[in-house]
N, C-alpha and C positions, 0 to 999 in steps of 0.2 A: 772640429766644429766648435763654434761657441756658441752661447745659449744668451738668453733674453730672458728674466724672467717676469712671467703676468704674477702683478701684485694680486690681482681681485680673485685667482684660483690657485696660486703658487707654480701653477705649472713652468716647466724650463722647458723654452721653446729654440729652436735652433733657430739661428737666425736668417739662414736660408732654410726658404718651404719649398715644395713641389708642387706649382701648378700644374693642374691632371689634365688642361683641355687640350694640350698640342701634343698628343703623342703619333707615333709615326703609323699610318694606316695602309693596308694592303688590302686593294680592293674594297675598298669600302668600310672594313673595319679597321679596329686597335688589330696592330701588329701584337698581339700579345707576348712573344718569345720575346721579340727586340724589346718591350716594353719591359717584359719581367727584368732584365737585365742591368738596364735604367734605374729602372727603383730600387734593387735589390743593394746595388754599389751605394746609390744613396743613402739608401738605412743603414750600410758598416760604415758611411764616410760619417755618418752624424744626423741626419736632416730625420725631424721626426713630425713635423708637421705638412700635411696631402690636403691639397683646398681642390676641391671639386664641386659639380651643380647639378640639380636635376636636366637641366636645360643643354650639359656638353655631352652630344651623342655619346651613348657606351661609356660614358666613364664611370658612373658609379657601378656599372654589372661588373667592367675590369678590377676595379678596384677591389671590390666584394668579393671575386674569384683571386685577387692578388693574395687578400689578406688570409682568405680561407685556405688559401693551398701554400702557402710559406709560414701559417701560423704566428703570424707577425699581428695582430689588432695591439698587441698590450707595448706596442715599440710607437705605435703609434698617434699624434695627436690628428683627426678625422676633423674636418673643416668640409658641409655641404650645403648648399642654399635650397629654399621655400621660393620657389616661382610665382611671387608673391603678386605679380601682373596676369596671373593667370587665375588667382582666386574670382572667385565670383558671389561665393557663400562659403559659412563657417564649413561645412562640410569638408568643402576643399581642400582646409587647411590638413585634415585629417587624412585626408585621401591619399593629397601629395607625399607626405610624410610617411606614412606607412607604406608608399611604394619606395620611398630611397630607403627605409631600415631594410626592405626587402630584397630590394637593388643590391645594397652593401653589406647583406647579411652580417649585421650589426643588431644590435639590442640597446645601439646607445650612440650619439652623436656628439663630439666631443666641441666642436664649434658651428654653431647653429646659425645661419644667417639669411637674412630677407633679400632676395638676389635682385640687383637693381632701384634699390628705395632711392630714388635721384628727389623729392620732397616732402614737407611736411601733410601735403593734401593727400598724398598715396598714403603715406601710414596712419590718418587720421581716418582713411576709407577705412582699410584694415583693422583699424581700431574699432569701426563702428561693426564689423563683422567679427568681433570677440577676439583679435588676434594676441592681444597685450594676456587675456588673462589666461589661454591656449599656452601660450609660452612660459607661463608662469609655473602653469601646472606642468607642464612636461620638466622643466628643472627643478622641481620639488620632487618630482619622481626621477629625477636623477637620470631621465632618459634624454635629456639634452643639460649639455654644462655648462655654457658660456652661449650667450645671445648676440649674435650682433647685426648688420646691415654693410651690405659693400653699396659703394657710391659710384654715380657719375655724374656729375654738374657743379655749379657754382659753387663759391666758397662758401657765400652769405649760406642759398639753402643747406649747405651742409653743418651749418652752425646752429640753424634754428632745425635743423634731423636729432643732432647730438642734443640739444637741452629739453627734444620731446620726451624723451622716458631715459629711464637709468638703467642703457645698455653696457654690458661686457666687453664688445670692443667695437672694431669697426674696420673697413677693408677699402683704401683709396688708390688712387692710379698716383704715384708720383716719380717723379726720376728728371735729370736735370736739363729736360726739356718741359715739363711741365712743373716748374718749381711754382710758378705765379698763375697756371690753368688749370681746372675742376675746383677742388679744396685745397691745392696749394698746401707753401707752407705755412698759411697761415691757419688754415682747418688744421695743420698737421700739429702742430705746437696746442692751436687747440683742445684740439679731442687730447692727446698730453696732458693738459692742464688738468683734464676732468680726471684723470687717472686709468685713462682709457687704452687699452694695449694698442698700436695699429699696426696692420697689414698690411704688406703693399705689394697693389699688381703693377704690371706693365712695367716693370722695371728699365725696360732697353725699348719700349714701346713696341711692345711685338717684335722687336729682332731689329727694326730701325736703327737703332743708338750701338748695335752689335757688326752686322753687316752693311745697313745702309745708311751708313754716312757719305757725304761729300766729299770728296779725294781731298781739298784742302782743309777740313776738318779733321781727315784721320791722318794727314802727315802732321797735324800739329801736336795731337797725342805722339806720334812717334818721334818728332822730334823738340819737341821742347819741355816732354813730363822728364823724370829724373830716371826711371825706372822703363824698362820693357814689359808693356802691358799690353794687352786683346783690346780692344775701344768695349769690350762687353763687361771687361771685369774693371776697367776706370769707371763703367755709369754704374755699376753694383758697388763701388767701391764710395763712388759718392753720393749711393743714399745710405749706408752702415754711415757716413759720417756724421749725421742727423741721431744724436743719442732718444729722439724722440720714437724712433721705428721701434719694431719688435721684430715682426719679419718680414724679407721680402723675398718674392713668390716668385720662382724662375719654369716656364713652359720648358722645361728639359726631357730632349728627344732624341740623345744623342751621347753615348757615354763621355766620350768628351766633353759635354759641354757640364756633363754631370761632373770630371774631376775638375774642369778648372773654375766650378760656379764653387767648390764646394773648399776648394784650395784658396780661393779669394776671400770666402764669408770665413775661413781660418787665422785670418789675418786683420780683417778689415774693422776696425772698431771706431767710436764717436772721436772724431780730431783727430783721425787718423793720414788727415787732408792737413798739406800747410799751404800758408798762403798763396806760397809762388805756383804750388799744384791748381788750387782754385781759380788763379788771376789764368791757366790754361782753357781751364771747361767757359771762361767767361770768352773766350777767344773763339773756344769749339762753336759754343752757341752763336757768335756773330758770323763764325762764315755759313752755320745753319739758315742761319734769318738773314742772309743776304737778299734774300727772294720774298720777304717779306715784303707787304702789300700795304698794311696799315701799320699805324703807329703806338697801337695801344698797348697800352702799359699794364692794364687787369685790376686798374687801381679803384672802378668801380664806383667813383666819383658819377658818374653817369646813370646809377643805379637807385630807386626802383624805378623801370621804364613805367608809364603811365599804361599801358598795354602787353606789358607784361614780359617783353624784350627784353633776353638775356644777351646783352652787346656786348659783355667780354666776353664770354664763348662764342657765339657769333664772328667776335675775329681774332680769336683764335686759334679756332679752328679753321675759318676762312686763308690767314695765314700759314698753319699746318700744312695746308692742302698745295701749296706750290716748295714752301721750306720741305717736306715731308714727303706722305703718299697720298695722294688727292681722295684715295680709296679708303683710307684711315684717317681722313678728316670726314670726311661725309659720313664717316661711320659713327667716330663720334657727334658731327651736327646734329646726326637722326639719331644718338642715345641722348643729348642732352638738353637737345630744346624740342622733340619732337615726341620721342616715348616717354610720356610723364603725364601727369592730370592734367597742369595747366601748360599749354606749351606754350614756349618762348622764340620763337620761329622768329626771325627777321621778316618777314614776310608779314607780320603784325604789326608793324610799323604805319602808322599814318605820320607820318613827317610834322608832329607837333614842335618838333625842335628844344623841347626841355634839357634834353640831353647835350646839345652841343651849348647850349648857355653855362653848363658847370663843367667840361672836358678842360685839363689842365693842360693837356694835347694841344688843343685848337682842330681836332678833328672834322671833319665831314661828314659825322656819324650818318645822315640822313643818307647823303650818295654811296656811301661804304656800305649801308646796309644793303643798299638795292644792288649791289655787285655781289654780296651774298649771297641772296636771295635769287641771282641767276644761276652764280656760280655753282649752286648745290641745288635750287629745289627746281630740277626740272620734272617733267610729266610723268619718269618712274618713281623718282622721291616721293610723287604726290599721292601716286599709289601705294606705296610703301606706306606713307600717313595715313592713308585713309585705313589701310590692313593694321594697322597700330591703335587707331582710334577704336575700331570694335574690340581687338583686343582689350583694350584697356577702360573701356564704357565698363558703367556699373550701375 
C-alpha cells in the first residue's frame, strides 16, 4: 500500500480508503461474516482509512462492532458525517453526534464531516445555528480531529464552500468521467492549492466505469492500453495520476475486489499515466458520449443564471442519463440542483436568453433546458422535491 501524507495533521493516509455504504446485505442487513472478511484483508493489505455516515443504513453500528470485536480502532483512520440537512437547532448538532460516538463505539472521530454541504447558504444556515464554533470546540477537545465537508454540485459553489471557513479537508466525486462535472478538476487543484487533503468518492461511478461500460469502450482498454488491466483498476489508476488526491474511496464488497483495488493503489502513483495511455481514456470517453444529447463543455461561461440555473449540471447530468444510467443521472439532478437551499432546477428557467448570448457552444440552452426539465422532473421527482423541500425548510 502507499500512503499520502495530510500536511495539516501529519497523518499517513493510505491512498485507497474503504467506502462503508455498499456492503453485501442478507435479508435486509450487513452480511457481517462476509463483511468481516473484507475489511479485515483490507487492514493486512494497507488501507487504513473507513469513511462512513449517519445516513448509510447499519454502517456505523457494523463498523463499531468491527472495530470492537477485532481490536483494531488504533489501525485505524474513522471518517463519518453530521446529517447536516437534517439539523434543524443547535441541539441537533449534539444529538447526532453523540448517537455515531455511540453507534461507533468510539470516544473520538478521526475525520469529521458535514454530509452533503452542496452551498455556501446551507453552511451559512448552519453557521447561524452555532455550527462553526461546535466544531471548534469538539477539536480542541480532541474529540473530533480533522473537519471537513463532502460535496455535490458545481465547481464555482464548491470554491465559494472551500474559502468559507478554514476547513481540514474535503470529500468530492471525481473520476474520468466526471473530470469537468460537480467540482471537477478544477475544485480539485483547487481545494490543493489551499493545502487541503482531498477525498474522493465515486471513483468507477458506482461500479459504472468497472462493470458498465459500453462494449466499444471496454475493447478499447483491452486493446490498445499497453498493459492487461480490469476497466476498474484503469479508472483508479487514473485518478492516483492527479498528485492532487490523497484518497480514493472504493465501496469494496467483494474480496476480490478488495485484492486487486488494493494491488492497483500499490502501484499506481502521480504520472504514473503516459501520454499514449491518456490519448486511450480520451477515446474511452468519446465512445461513452456517443449518445450524448448536448454540446456543453462545463466551461460556465453561461453562469450566474439570472434565476439561479445551474445549466452545467443540468446537462450534464441530462447527458449522463442516456451516456450512463438514467437512474444515476436523475440521482444526481435531484442531489445537485434540487436538495440544497437555493435550487437550481432547470425548470426555473423563464427563457430570458442571457445565457445563450455568451455560450461559446452556440447552444440552445433555452430548448435544452426544457428537455430536462421533461426528461427528469416528472410527477414522482416533484414529490420527491416537495419531501426535500420540508426536509430542508428552516
Amino acid at each position: 500500500m502507499q500512503y499520502r501524507k495530510n500536511e495539516k495533521t501529519g497523518d499517513e493516509l493510505s491512498v485507497l480508503g474503504y467506502g462503508c455504504m455498499r456492503y453485501t446485505r442478507k435479508m435486509g442487513s450487513i452480511d457481517r461474516e462476509k463483511a468481516d472478511r473484507e475489511m479485515l484483508l483490507a487492514l493486512d493489505k494497507g488501507v487504513n482509512y473507513f469513511d462512513t455516515a449517519y445516513a448509510y443504513p447499519g454502517s456505523e453500528e457494523y463498523l463499531g462492532y468491527f472495530m470492537e470485536k477485532y481490536q483494531c480502532r488504533d489501525r485505524m483512520k474513522l471518517a463519518t458525517k453530521l446529517p447536516q440537512y437534517k439539523v434543524k437547532k443547535r441541539e441537533d448538532i449534539e444529538g447526532f453526534f453523540s448517537e455515531e460516538l455511540s453507534r461507533l463505539r468510539t470516544d473520538h472521530i478521526d475525520y469529521y464531516l458535514l454530509h452533503m454541504l452542496n452551498d455556501v447558504n446551507s453552511f451559512n444556515r448552519l453557521s447561524d445555528l452555532g455550527i462553526r464554533e461546535w466544531l471548534l470546540d469538539k477539536k480542541k477537545n480532541g474529540v473530533i480531529r480533522s473537519i471537513g465537508f463532502s460535496f455535490h454540485g458545481g465547481t464555482e459553489a464548491f470554491k465559494q464552500l472551500i474559502d468559507a471557513w478554514d476547513w481540514d479537508f474535503c470529500q468530492i466525486q471525481f473520476n474520468y468521467m466526471d473530470e469537468h462535472s460537480q467540482a471537477g478538476i478544477e475544485g480539485l487543484t483547487y481545494a490543493s492549492s489551499k493545502g487541503l487533503p482531498v477525498i474522493i468518492m465515486e471513483p468507477l461511478r458506482g461500479g459504472r466505469l468497472a462493470t458498465g461500460l459500453p462494449e466499444k469502450a471496454r475493447k478499447l482498454f483491452e486493446d490498445e492500453m499497453p498493459e492487461k488491466r480490469s476497466p476498474a483498476s484503469w479508472g483508479l489508476r487514473w485518478i492516483w495520476n492527479h498528485p492532487e488526491v490523497t484518497v480514493v474511496l472504493s465501496g469494496m464488497n467483494d474480496v476480490q475486489q478488495v485484492e486487486d483495488n488494493c494491488a492497483t493503489a500499490s502501484e499506481s502513483t502521480p504520472g504514473c499515466l503516459s501520454t499514449e495511455e491518456l490519448a486511450v481514456y480520451d477515446r474511452v470517453l468519446k465512445a461513452i458520449h456517443e449518445k450524448i444529447k448536448v454540446g456543453c463543455t462545463g466551461c460556465g461561461y453561461c453562469q450566474p443564471c439570472p434565476k439561479g440555473v445551474d445549466i452545467p449540471t443540468c446537462f450534464s447530468t441530462y447527458n449522463a442519463s442516456y451516456a450512463d444510467s438514467y437512474f444515476n443521472a436523475l440521482r444526481e439532478y435531484f442531489m445537485c440542483t434540487t436538495l440544497r437551499q437555493k435550487r437550481s432546477n432547470a425548470s426555473l428557467c423563464v427563457k430570458c436568453g442571457k445565457c445563450e448570448q455568451v455560450c461559446p457552444q452556440h447552444i440552445s440552452i433555452r430548448e435544452e433546458l426544457v428537455r430536462v426539465k421533461k426528461r427528469f422532473e416528472s410527477p414522482l421527482f416533484k414529490i420527491g422535491a416537495a419531501g426535500s423541500k420540508l426536509i430542508m425548510k428552516y
